[in-house]
C-alpha positions as CSV (number, residue, x, y, z in Angstrom):
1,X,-31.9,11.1,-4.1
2,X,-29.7,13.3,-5.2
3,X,-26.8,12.5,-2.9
4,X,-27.1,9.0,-4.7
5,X,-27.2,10.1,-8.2
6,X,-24.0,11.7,-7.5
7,X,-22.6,8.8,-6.0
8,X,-23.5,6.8,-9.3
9,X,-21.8,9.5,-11.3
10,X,-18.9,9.3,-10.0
11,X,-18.1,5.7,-9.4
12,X,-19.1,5.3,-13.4
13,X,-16.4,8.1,-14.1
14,X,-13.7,6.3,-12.2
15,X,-14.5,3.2,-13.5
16,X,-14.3,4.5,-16.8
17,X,-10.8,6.5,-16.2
18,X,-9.6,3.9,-14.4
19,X,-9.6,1.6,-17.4
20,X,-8.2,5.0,-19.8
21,X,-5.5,4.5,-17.6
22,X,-5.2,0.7,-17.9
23,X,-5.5,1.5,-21.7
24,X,-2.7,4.1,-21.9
25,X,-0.3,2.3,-19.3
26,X,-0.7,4.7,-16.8
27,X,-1.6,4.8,-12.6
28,X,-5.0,5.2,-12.5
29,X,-4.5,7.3,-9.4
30,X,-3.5,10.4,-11.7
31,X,-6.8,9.9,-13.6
32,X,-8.7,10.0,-10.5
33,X,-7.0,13.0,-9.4
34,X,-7.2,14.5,-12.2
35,X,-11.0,13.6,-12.0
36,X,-11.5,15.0,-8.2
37,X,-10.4,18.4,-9.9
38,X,-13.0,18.3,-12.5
39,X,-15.8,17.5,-10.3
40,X,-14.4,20.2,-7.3
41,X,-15.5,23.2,-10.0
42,X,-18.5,21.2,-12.3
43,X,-21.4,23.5,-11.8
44,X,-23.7,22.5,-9.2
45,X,-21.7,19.6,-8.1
46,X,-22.6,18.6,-4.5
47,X,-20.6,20.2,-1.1
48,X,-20.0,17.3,0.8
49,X,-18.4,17.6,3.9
50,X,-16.7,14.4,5.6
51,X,-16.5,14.2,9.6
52,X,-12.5,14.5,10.2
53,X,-12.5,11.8,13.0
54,X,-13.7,9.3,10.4
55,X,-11.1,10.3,7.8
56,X,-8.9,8.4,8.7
57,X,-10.4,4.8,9.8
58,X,-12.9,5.3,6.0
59,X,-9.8,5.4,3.8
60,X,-6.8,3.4,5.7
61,X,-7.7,1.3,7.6
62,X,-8.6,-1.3,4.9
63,X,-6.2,-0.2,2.4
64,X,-3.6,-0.7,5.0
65,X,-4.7,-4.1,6.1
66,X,-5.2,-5.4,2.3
67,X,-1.2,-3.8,1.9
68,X,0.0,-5.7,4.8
69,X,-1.7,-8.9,4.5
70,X,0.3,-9.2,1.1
71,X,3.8,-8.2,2.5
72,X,6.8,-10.6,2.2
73,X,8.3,-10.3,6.0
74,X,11.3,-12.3,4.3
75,X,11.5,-9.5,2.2
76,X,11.4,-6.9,4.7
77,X,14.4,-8.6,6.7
78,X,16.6,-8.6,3.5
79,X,16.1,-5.1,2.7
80,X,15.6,-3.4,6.1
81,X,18.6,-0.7,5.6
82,X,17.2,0.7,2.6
83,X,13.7,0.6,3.8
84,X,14.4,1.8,7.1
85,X,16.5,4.8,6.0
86,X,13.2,5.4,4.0
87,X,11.0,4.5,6.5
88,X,12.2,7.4,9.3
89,X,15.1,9.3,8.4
90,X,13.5,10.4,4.7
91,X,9.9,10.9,6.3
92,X,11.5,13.4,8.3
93,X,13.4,15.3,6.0
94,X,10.3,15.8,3.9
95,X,8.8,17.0,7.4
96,X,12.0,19.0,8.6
97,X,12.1,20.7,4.8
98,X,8.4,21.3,4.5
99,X,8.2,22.8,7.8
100,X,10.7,25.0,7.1
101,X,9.0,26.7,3.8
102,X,5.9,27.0,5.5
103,X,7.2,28.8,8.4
104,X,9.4,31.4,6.0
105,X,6.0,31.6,3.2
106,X,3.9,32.0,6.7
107,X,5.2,33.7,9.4
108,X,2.3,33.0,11.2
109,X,1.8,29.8,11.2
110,X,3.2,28.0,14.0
111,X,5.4,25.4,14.0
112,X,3.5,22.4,15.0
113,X,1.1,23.0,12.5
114,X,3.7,23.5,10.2
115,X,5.5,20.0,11.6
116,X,2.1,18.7,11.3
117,X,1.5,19.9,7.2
118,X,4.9,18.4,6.6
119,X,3.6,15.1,8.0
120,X,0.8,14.7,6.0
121,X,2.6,15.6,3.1
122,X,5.5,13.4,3.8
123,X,4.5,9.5,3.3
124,X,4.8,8.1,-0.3
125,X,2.2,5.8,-1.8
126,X,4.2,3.1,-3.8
127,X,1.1,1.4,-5.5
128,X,1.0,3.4,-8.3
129,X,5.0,3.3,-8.9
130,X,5.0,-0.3,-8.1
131,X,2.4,-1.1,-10.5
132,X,4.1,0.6,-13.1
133,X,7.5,-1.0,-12.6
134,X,5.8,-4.7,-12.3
135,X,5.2,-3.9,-15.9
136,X,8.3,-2.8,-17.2
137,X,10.1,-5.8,-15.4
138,X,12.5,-3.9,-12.5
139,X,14.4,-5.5,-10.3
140,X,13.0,-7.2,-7.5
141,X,14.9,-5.8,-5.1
142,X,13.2,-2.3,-5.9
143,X,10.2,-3.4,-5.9
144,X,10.8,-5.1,-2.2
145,X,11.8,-1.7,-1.2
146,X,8.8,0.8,-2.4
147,X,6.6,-1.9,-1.2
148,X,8.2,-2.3,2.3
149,X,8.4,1.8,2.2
150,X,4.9,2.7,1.3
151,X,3.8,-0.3,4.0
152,X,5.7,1.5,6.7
153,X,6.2,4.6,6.3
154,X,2.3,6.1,6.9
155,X,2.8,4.6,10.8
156,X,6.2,7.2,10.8
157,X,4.6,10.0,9.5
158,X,0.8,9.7,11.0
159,X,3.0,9.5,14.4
160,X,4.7,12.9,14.1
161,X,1.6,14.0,12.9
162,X,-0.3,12.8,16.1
163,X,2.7,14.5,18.4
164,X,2.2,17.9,16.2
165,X,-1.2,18.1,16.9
166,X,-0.8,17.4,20.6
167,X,1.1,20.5,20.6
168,X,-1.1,22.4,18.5
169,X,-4.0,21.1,21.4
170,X,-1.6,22.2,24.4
171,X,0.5,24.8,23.1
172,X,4.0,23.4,24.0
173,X,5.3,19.1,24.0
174,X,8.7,18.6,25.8
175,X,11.0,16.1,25.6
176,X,9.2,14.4,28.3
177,X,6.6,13.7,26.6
178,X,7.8,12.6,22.9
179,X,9.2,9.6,25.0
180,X,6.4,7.4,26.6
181,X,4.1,8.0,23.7
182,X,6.6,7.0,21.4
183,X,7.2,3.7,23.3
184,X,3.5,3.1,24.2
185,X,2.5,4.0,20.5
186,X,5.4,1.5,19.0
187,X,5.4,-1.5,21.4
188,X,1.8,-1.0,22.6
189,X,0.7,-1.3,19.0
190,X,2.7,-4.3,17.8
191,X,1.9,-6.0,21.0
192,X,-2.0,-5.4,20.5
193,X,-1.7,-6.2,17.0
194,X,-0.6,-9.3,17.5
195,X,-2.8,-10.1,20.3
196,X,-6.1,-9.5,18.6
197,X,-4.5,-12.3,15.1
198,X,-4.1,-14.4,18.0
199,X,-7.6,-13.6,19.5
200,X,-10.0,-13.1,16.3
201,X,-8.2,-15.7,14.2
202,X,-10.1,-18.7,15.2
203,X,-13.3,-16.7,15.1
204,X,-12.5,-15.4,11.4
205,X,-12.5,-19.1,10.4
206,X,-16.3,-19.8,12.1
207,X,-17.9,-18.6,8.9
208,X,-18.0,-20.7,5.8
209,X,-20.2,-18.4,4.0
210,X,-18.4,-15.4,1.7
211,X,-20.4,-12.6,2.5
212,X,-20.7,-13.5,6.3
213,X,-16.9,-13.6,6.3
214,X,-16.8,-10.5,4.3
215,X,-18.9,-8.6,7.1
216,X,-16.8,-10.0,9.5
217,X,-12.9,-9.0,8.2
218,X,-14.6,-5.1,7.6
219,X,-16.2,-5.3,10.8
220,X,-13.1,-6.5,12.8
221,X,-10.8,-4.0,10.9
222,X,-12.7,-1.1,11.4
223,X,-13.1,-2.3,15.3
224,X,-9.5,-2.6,15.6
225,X,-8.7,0.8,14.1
226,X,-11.3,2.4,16.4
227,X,-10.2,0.3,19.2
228,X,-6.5,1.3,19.2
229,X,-7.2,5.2,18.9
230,X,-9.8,4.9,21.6
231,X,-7.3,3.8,23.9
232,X,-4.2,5.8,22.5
233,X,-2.3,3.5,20.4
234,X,-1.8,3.4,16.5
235,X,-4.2,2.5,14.2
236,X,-1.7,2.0,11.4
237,X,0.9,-0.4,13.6
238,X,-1.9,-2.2,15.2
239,X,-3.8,-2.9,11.9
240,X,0.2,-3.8,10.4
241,X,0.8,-6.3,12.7
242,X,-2.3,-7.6,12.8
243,X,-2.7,-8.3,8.7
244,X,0.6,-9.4,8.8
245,X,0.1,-12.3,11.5
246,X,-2.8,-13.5,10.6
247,X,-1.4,-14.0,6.4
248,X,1.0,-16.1,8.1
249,X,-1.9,-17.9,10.6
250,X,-5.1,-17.6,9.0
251,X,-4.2,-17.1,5.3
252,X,-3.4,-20.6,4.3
253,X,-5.9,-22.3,6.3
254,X,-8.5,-20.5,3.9
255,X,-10.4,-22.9,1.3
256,X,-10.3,-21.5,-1.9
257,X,-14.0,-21.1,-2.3
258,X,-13.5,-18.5,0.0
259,X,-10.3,-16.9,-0.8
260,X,-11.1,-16.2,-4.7
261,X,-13.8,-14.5,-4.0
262,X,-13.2,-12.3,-0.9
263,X,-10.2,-11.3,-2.6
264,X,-11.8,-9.6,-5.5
265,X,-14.4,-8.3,-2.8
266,X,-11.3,-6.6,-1.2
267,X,-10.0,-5.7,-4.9
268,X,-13.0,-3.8,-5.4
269,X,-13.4,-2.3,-2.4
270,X,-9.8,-0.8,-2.0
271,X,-10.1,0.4,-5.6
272,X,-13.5,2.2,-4.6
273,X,-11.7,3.6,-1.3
274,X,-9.3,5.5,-3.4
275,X,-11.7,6.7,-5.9
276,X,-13.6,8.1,-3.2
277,X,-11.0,9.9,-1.3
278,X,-9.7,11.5,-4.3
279,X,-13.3,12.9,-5.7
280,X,-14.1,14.0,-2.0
281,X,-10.9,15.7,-1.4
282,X,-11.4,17.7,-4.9
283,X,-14.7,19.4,-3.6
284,X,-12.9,20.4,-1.1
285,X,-11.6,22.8,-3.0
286,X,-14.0,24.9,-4.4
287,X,-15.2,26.1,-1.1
288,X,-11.7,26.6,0.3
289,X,-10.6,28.5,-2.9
290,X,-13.7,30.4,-2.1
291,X,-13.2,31.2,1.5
292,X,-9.7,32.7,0.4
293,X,-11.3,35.5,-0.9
294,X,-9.3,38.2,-3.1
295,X,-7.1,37.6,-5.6
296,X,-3.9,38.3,-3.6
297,X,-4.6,35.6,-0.7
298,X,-5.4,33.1,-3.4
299,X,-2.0,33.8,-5.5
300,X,-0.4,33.5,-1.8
301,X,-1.8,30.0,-1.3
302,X,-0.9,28.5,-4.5
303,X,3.0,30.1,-4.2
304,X,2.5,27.9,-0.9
305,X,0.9,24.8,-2.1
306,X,3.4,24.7,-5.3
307,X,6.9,25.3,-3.2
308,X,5.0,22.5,-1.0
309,X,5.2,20.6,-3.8
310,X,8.3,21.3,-4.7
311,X,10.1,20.6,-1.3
312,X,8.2,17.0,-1.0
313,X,9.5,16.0,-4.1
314,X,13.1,17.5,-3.3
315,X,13.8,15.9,0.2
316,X,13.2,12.5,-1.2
317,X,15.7,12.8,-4.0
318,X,17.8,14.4,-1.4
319,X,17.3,11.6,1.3
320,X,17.7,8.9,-1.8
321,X,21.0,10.1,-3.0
322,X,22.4,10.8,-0.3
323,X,21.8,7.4,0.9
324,X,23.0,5.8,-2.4
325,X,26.6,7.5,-2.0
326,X,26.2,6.2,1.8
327,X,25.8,2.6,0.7
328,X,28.7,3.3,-2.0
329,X,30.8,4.4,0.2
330,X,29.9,1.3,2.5
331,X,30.6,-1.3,-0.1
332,X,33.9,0.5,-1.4
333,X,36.1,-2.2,-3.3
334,X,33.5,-5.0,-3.5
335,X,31.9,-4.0,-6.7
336,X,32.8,-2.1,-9.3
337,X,31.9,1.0,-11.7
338,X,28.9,0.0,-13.1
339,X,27.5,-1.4,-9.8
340,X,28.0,2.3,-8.9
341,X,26.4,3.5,-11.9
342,X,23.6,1.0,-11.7
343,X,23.1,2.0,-7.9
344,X,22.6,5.9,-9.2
345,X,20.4,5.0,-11.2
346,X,18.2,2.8,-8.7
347,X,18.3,5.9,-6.7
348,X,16.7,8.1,-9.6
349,X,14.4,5.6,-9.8
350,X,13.3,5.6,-5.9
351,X,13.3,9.0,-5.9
352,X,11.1,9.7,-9.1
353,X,8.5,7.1,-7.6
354,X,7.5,9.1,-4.2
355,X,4.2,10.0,-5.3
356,X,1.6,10.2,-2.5
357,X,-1.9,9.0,-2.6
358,X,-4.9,8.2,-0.1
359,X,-2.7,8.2,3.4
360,X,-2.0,11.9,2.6
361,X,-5.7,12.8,1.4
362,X,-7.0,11.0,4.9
363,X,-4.8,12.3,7.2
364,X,-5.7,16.3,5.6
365,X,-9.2,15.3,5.9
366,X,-8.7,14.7,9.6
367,X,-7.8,17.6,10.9
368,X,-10.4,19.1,12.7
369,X,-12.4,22.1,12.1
370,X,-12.1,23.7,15.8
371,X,-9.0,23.1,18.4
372,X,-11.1,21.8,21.7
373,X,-11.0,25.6,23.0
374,X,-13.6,26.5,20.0
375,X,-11.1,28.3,18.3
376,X,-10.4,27.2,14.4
377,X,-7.5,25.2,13.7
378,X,-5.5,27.3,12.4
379,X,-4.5,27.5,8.5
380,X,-6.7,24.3,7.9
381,X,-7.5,25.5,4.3
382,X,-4.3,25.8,3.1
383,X,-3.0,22.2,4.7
384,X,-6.1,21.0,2.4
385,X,-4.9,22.7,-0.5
386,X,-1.1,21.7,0.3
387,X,-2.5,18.3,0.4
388,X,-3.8,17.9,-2.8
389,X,-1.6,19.7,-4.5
390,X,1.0,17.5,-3.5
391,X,-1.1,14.6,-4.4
392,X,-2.3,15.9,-7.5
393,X,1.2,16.9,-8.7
394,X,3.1,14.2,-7.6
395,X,0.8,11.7,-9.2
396,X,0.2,13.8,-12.5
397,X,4.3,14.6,-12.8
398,X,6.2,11.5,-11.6
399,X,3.1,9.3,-12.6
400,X,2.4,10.1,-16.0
401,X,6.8,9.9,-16.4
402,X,7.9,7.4,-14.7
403,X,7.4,4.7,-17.5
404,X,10.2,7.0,-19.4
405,X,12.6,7.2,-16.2
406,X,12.6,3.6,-15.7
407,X,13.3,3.3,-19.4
408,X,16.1,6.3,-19.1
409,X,18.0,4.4,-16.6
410,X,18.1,1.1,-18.0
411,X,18.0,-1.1,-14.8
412,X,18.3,-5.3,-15.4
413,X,14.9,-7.1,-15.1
414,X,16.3,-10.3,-12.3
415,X,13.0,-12.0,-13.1
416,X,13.3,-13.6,-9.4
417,X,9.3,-14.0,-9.1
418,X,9.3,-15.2,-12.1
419,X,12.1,-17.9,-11.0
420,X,10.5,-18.6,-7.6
421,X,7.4,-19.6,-8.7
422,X,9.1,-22.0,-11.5
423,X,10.8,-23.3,-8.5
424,X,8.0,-23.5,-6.2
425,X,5.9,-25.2,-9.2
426,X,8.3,-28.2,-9.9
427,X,8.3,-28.6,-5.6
428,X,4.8,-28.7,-5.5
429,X,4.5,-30.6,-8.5
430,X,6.7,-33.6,-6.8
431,X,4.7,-33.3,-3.7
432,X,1.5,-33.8,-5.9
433,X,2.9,-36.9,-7.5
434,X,3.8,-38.0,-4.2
435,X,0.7,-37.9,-2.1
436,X,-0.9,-40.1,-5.5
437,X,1.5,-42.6,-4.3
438,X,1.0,-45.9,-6.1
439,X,-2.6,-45.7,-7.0
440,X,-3.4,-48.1,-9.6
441,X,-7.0,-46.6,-10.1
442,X,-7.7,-44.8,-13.7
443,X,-7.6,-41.1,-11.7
444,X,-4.2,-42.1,-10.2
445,X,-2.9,-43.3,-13.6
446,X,-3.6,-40.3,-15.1
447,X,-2.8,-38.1,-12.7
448,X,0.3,-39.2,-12.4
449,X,0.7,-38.9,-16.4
450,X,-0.6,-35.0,-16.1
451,X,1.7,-34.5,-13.0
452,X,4.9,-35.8,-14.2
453,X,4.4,-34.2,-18.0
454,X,4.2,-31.0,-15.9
455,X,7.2,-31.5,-13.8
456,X,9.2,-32.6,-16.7
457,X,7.8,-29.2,-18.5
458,X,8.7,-26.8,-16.3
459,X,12.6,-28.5,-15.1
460,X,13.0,-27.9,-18.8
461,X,11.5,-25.0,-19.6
462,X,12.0,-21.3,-19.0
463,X,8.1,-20.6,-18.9
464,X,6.7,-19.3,-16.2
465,X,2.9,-20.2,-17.7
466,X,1.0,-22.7,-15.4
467,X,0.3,-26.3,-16.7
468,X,-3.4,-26.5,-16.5
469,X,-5.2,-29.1,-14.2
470,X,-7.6,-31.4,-15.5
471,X,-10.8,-31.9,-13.5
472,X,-12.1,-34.3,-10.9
473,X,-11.4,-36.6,-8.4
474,X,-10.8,-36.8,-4.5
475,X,-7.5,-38.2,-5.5
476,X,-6.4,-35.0,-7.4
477,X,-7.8,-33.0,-4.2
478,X,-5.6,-34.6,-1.5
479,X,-2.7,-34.1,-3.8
480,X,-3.7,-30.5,-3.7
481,X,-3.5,-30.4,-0.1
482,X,-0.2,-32.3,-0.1
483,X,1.1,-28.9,-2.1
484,X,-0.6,-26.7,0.0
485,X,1.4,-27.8,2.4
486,X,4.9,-28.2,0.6
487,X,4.1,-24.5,-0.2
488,X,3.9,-23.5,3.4
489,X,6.6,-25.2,3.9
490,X,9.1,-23.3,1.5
491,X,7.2,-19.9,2.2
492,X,8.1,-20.1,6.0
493,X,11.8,-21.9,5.5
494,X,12.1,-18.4,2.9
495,X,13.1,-20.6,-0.4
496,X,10.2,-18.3,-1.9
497,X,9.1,-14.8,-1.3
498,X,5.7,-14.3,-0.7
499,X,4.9,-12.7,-4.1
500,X,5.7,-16.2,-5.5
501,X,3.9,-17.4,-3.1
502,X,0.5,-16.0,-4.0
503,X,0.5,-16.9,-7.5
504,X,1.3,-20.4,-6.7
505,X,-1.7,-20.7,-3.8
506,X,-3.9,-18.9,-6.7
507,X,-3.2,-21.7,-9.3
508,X,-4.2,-24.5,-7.0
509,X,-7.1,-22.3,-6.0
510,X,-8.4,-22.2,-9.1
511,X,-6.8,-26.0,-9.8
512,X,-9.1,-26.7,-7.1
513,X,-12.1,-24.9,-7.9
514,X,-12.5,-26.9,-11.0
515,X,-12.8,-30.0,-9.6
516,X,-15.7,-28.6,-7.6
517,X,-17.0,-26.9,-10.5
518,X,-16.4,-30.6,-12.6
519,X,-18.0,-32.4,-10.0
């Protein structure tokens, strides 16, 4: 009973920091951090212990497929430089750089556990930046990028962090080795990704029933997850590909008595994922800062955890930068000074918004307790502490500032969401007045009164506020089906990104609902 009570507790407290945060324009992952801290020394707060092998399935794998399902692949192909330099090349400095201060704070620790820290440490979590910038109205190019970063990057890092601990587990990896994992881990996962959207797609349809669908999509992702570590592949790239086929396959085929509310289920659940991980990973603390004993072992651990700290945030701004006057360079004589300038500054801007999140709490939690030998894994406390200090100071210093960077450097707000769903409206709009045809009935007439006042509204009109739908009719619902459609349509011939895409299916979601709930 008591295990529950707890469990009440702190679900109340996140809810109720969560909207302090919403209140005060902040992430709400700082407050929860911030609240993990407080509950790691409250007196008689529970010692709750999580199994490391589940770590990582608990807290990913449905964060990552609720991520992916969402991502623009139109968006990824535009910006791929950017995100791939992201993606590997500043993954691994974080690794290379962390590794390196760890292995001159701690002689003794040995470098694949120090590549393996570095790894945990290393992969950004762009919600909370992202969030923050949707608000302030930053280019969309930006925000492409931290999303295609934070979607990406975990598979880069988890996979070092997978070879690192092979070589913890055997003592030595060669060359010879890093090779047919790597391709068996990339292609292998993709491939089997794909293969299960193309296998369980037709079943996720069967169910017309929200909570029997919802069991279902947890069921299958946690299966998939389990299934491709069981037989050596990655979770993260398999569950990628996966999302991201079946947005494109089963997504629109969805009614929306379905899709409205098994998206909030998913809402609520990936909020309560994170809350989780960050109040379990806070008790963690008080019993490693007791097992570190006297006074001089625990000043030794925070100088550690705080250069961690330091070096993480570092090696992205390094990476970023360096990258920036790259990409200068590149483009040398086609713009001008202030595209320069304004190219510094987007690079602040990346940098400042590398704050890591659940990926880096999970992937600490998982390391084990014992090597197969028996032996302890060596160090294991201080990659916890590591951990969350990079979490917790990331998110408390970039997170509480980075409203007042993004304000610092001054970047133009393109509005091209905004613009692409305008678009998209008047498109579907036509399509609408189409599919009514030349129905003489009442409903047709006034439909095609509503539907033409609305197309007129928004050719003319720089609001992006929807024109609401009145209710009623099986005319007014096969029109809504003709813009389904017409959406697809310019979603998959890449007139609109898939942002705009969303909040144009939502609208004749709820357009749609209301002639259900009218009827």
């Amino acid at each position: 009973m008591d295990t529950f009570e707890w469990i009440l507790v702190m679900l109340l407290v996140a809810a109720i920091l969560a909207e302090i945060a919403r209140r005060i324009s902040a992430p709400y992952p700082t407050l929860l951090a911030l609240g993990g801290v407080g509950v790691a020394f409250l007196p008689g707060s529970p010692q709750w212990v999580l199994d490391p092998q589940l770590a990582l399935a608990l807290f990913v794998a449905p964060v990552l497929l609720d991520s992916a399902y969402d991502t623009s692949l139109r968006d990824l192909r535009a910006y791929w430089r950017p995100i791939a330099g992201l993606v590997f090349a500043g993954v691994v400095t974080t690794v290379i750089g962390v590794a390196f201060v760890c292995r001159w704070l701690v002689p003794e620790m040995s470098w694949p556990v120090a590549i393996a820290l570095g790894a945990i440490v290393a992969p950004p979590d762009a919600a909370a930046a992202t969030a923050i910038m949707r608000q302030v109205g930053l280019p969309h190019r930006l925000l492409s990028i931290l999303e295609g970063e934070s979607l990406l990057n975990d598979a880069s890092a988890l996979f070092i962090y997978r070879l690192a601990m092979m070589a913890v587990a055997t003592g030595t990896l060669g060359f010879q080795d890093y090779l047919p994992v790597f391709l068996l881990t990339v292609l292998g996962s993709v491939a089997a990704g794909i293969a299960l959207a193309f296998l369980l797609g037709p079943i996720m349809r069967i169910p017309k029933h929200v909570p029997t669908s919802l069991i279902l999509q947890f069921c299958s992702t946690f299966g998939i997850w389990i299934l491709a570590e069981r037989i050596g592949l990655s979770g993260i790239l398999t569950i990628v590909a996966f999302a991201m086929t079946m947005a494109r396959r089963g997504g629109p085929q969805m009614p929306p008595q379905m899709r409205v509310p098994i998206l909030a289920v998913w809402e609520a659940v990936v909020f309560l994922l994170n809350a989780l991980a960050f109040v379990l990973i806070g008790m963690q603390l008080k019993p490693i800062w007791t097992r570190l004993g006297s006074d001089p072992a625990r000043l030794d651990a925070i100088v550690v955890a705080i250069v961690v700290v330091a070096v993480a945030i570092g090696t992205r701004f390094l990476w970023v930068m360096l990258y920036s006057a790259i990409e200068i360079r590149r483009v040398k004589g086609k713009g001008d000074a202030a595209d320069n300038k304004g190219a510094w500054r987007a690079g602040i801007v990346v940098s400042w918004s590398g704050m890591r999140g659940i990926v880096t709490l999970a992937a600490a939690f998982s390391v084990p307790h014992v090597l197969s030998d028996g032996s302890e894994f060596p160090h294991r406390d201080l990659i916890l502490l590591c951990a969350f200090s990079v979490v917790f100071g990331t998110l408390v210093l970039q997170g509480m500032t980075m409203r007042r960077v993004i304000r610092l450097m001054k970047l133009p707000e393109d509005n091209m969401v905004a613009k692409e769903v305008r678009a998209g409206r008047i498109s579907i709009y036509q399509s609408l007045i189409e599919a009514i045809g030349a129905d003489n009935s009442l409903h047709g007439k006034l439909l095609r009164k509503q539907y033409h006042a609305a197309l007129e509204f928004n050719e003319e009109s720089t609001s992006v506020n929807a024109m609401r739908f009145l209710p009623d009719s099986s005319l007014r619902r096969n029109g809504i089906a003709a813009a389904r459609e017409k959406l697809i349509s310019m979603r998959e011939q890449g007139l609109i990104g898939d942002q705009a895409y969303r909040t144009l299916v939502q609208e004749l979601d709820w357009a749609e609902l209301s002639i259900g709930e009218a009827g």
